[in-house]
C-alpha positions in Angstrom: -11.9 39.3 -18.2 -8.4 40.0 -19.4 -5.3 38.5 -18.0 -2.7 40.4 -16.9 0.1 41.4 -19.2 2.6 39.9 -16.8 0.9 37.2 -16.4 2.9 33.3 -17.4 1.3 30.7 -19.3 2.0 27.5 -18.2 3.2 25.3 -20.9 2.1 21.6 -20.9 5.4 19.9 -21.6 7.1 22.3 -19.1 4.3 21.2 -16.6 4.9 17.5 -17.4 8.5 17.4 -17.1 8.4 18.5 -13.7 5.8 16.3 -12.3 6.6 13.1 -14.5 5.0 10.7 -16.2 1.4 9.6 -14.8 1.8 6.1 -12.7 -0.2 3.5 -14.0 -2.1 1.8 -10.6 0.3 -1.4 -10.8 3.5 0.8 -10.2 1.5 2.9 -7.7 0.7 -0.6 -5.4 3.9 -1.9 -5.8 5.6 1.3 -4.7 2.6 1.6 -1.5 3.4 -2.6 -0.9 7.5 -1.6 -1.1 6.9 1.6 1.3 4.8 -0.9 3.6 7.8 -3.5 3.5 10.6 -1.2 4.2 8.9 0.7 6.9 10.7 -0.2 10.6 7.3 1.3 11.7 5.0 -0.9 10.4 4.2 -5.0 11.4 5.6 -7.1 8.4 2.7 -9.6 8.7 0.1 -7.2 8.5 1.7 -5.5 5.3 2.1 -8.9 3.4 -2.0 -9.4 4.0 -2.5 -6.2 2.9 -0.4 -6.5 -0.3 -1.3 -10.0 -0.7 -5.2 -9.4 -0.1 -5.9 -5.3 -0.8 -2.9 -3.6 -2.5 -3.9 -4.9 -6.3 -5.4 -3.7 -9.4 -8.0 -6.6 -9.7 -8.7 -7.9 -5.9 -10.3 -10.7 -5.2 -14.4 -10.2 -5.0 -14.4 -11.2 -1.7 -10.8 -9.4 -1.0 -11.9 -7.4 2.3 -13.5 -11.0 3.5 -10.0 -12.5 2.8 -8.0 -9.6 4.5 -9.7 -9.4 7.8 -10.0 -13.4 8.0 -6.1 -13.4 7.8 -5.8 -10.7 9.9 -8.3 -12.8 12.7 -6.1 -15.7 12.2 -3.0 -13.4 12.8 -4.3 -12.4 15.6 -5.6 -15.6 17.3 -2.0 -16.6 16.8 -0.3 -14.4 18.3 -2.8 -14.2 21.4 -2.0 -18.3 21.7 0.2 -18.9 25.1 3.9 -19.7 23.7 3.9 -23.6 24.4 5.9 -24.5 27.5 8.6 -27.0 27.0 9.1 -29.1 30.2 12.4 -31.5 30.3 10.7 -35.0 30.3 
C-alpha cells in the first residue's frame, strides 16, 4: 500500500527539536523530587522520604523497607499527644 501523494514525512531532526533532548533518569528524579518540594499540595516530610528513599537511579536493595519504616516512624510521631507543659 501506497501513501498518499499529500501525505508529510516527518523528518527526524524536525521531530527532535520539538520534543527535546531525551532526559536521562537522574534529571527526570530530580525534576519529580523538585515538583514534590514545590507542591503547596503535597506533605514536605513525606516528599523528602520519598526522594531520599524511592526517587533515585540506584535505590537502596531494601529501599521500599526503608521508605515505609520512615514513613511508620512519621507517623507514630505525629500520632504522639503534644507534651503538656505545666508551670512547676
Amino acid at each position: 500500500m501506497e501513501a498518499p501523494d499529500d501525505a508529510v514525512a516527518l523528518d527526524s531532526t524536525i521531530v527532535q527539536a520539538e520534543v527535546g533532548p531525551p532526559e536521562t533518569p537522574d534529571v527526570f528524579l530530580a525534576g519529580v523530587t523538585k515538583t514534590l518540594n514545590a507542591s503547596t499540595d503535597m506533605d514536605a516530610d513525606l516528599a523528602s522520604i520519598l526522594s531520599d528513599h524511592l526517587l533515585t537511579v540506584t535505590p537502596h536493595a531494601n529501599a521500599v523497607a526503608n521508605a515505609k519504616a520512615a514513613i511508620v516512624a512519621l507517623a507514630v510521631k505525629r500520632a504522639a499527644p503534644a507534651e503538656v507543659q505545666t508551670d512547676g
